[in-house]
N, C-alpha and C positions, 0 to 999 in steps of 0.2 A: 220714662217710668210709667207702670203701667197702672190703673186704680181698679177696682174691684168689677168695673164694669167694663172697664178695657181687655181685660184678660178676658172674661167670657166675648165681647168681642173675637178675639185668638180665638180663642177654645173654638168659637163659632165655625171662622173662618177655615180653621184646622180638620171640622168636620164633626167633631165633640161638640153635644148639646149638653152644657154642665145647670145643673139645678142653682138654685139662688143657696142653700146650705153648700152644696159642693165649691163654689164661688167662695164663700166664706172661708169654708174649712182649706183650700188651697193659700187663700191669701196670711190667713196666720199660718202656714206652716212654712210659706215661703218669705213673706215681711221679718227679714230676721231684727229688720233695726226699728221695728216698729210704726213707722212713719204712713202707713197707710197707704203705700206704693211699692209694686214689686218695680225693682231695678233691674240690667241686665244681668249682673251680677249675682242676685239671688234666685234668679229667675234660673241661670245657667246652675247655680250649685243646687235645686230644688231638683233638677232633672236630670241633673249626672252621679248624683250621690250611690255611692255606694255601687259605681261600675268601673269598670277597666280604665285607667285613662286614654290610655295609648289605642283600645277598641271604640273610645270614646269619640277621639281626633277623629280617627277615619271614619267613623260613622258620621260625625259632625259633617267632614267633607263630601261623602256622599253624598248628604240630605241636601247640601248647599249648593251642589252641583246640579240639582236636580232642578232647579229654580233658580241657576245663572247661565241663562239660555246662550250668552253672549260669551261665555267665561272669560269675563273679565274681573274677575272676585268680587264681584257686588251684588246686587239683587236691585233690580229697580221695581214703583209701582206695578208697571207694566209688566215686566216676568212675573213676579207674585199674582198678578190676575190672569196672565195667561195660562200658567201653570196650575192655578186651581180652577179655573174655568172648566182646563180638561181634564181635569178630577171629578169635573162634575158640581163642584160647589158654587153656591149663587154668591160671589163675593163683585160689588160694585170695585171699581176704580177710588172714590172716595175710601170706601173700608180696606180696601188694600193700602191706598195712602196712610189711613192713624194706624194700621199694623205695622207698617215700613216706620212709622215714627216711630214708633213705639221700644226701637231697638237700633236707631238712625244715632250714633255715639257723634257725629262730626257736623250734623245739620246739611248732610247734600243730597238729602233726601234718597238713600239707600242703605243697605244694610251690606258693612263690609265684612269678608270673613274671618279677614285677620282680628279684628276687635271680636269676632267669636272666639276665634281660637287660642288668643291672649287668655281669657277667661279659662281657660279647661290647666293653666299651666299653671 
């Protein structure tokens, strides 16, 4: 789960420099159950709403593919720093670690794609 400061972490890491109101105004619209934490789950319905499903999947898989250097369906710390490194983005090993938490559903310290794409069905 992610708190209001973790997401702009993301946003960071993603490349998006979000305002402390922008930060805000994300987190009430994607907090649906209120609790002060974006989950995977509304996390995933916040940024699929209102698309294609099935454009959605593939796109899912694309973007995931892009960042599972090994395809092994996972993403480790390592692929997520390697991958934006050559993106150009200043992201430590540490802040790629709490972004991989932050969507790590099994605790093995990677983000699988099937628990994404569970979410889009």
């Amino acid at each position: 789960m992610a708190r209001s400061s973790e997401l702009a972490d993301v946003l960071s890491g993603l490349g998006h420099r979000a305002s402390d109101a922008e930060i805000r105004e994300m987190m009430a619209e994607a907090d649906s159950d209120g609790n002060g934490f974006i989950n995977l789950g509304e996390f995933m319905e916040i940024n699929t709403r209102d698309i294609d499903k099935a454009a959605s999947l593939e796109d899912l898989r694309e973007a995931f593919g892009m960042f599972d250097m090994n395809d092994d369906e996972l993403i480790s710390t390592e692929e997520l720093h390697m991958v934006l490194t050559r993106l150009g983005e200043e992201a430590s090993l540490t802040r790629c670690r709490r972004m991989i938490t932050e969507f790590d559903q099994d605790g093995n310290g990677r983000i699988c794609i099937q628990v994404i794409l569970n979410f889009q069905k």
